[in-house]
C-alpha distance (Angstrom), angle and dihedral (degrees) to the residues before:
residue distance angle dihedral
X1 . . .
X2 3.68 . .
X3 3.81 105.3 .
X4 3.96 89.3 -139.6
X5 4.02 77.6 68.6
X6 3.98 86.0 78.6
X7 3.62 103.6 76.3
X8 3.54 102.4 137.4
X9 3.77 129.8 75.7
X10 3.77 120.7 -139.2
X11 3.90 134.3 172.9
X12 3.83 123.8 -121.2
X13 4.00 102.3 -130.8
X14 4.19 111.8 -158.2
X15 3.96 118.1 -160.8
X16 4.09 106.4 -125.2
X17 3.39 124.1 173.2
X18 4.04 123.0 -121.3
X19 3.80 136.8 -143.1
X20 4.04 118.6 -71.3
X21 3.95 107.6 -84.2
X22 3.97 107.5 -150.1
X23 4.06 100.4 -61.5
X24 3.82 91.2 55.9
X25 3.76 85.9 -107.8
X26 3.79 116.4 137.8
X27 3.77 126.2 -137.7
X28 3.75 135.8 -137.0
X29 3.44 121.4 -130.2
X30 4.02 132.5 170.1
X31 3.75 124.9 -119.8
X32 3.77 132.8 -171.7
X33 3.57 111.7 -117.8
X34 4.25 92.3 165.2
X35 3.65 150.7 30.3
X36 4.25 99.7 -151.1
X37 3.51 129.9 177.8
X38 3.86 122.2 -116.6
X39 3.51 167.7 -163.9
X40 3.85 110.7 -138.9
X41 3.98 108.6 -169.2
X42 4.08 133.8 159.7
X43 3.48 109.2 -130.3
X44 3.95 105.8 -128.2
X45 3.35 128.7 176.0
X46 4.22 119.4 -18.9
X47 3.57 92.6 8.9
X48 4.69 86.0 49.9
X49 3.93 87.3 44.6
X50 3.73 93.2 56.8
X51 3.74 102.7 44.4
X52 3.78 92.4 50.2
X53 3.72 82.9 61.0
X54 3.83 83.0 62.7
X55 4.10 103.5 32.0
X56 3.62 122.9 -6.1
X57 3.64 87.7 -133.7
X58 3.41 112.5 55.6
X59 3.79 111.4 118.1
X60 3.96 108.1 155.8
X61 3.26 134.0 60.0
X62 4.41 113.3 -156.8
X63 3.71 115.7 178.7
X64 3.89 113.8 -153.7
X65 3.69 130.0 176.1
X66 3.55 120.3 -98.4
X67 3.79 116.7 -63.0
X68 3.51 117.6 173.7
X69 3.96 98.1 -164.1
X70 3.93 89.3 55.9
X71 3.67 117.0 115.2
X72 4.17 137.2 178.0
X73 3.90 84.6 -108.4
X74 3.39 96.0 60.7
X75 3.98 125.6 81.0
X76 3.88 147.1 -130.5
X77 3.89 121.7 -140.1
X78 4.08 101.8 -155.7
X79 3.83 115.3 174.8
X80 3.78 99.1 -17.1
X81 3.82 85.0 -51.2
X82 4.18 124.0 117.9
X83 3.67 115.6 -137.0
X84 3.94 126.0 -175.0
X85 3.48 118.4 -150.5
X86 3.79 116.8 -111.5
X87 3.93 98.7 -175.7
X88 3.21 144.2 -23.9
X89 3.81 142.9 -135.0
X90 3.40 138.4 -163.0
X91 3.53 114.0 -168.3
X92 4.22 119.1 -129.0
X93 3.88 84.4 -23.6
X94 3.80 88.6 -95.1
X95 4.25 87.6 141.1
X96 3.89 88.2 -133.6
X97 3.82 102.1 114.2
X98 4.20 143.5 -8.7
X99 3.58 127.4 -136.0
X100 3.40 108.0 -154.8
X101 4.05 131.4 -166.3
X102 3.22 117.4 -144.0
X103 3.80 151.5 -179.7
X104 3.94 134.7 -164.2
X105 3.58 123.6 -107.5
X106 3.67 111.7 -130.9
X107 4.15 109.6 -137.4
């Protein structure tokens, strides 16, 4: 990929869990734990058809470099939106970059 392609910049989200609130229960909460850059693209067409075969929800497609630490439960903060990862690719296994689908979360 042509590293002009990564115009955009997104924030890495991590799940961590939080104190007990009164019922002992603990709470999930999102952290940053990096600033990456990206390419931010709306799946249309081919590229739409196909990832509703995986999750009827996944509308974006964000192409990071490799990270190794990066998982499907972690999240991406793009333009004061939240998006969840719905799957993940990495292409020929060559470590250099991650597509990822993904879909907003609604507040």
């Amino acid at each position: 990929m042509d590293i002009g392609g990564l115009r955009h910049r997104v924030k890495l989200l991590r799940r961590v869990l939080t104190d007990a609130d009164g019922f002992g229960q603990q709470a999930t909460d999102y952290q940053e734990y990096a600033t990456v850059w990206a390419s931010v693209e709306t799946l249309t067409g081919r590229e739409l058809e196909m990832a509703r075969q995986i999750s009827a929800t996944a509308t974006l497609k964000v192409t990071v470099r490799y990270h190794a630490d990066l998982t499907e439960t972690d999240r991406i903060e793009f333009s004061k939106r939240i998006f969840e990862i719905v799957a993940m690719d990495n292409p020929e296994q060559r470590n250099e970059l991650l597509y990822l689908q993904c879909s907003e979360v609604r507040p």
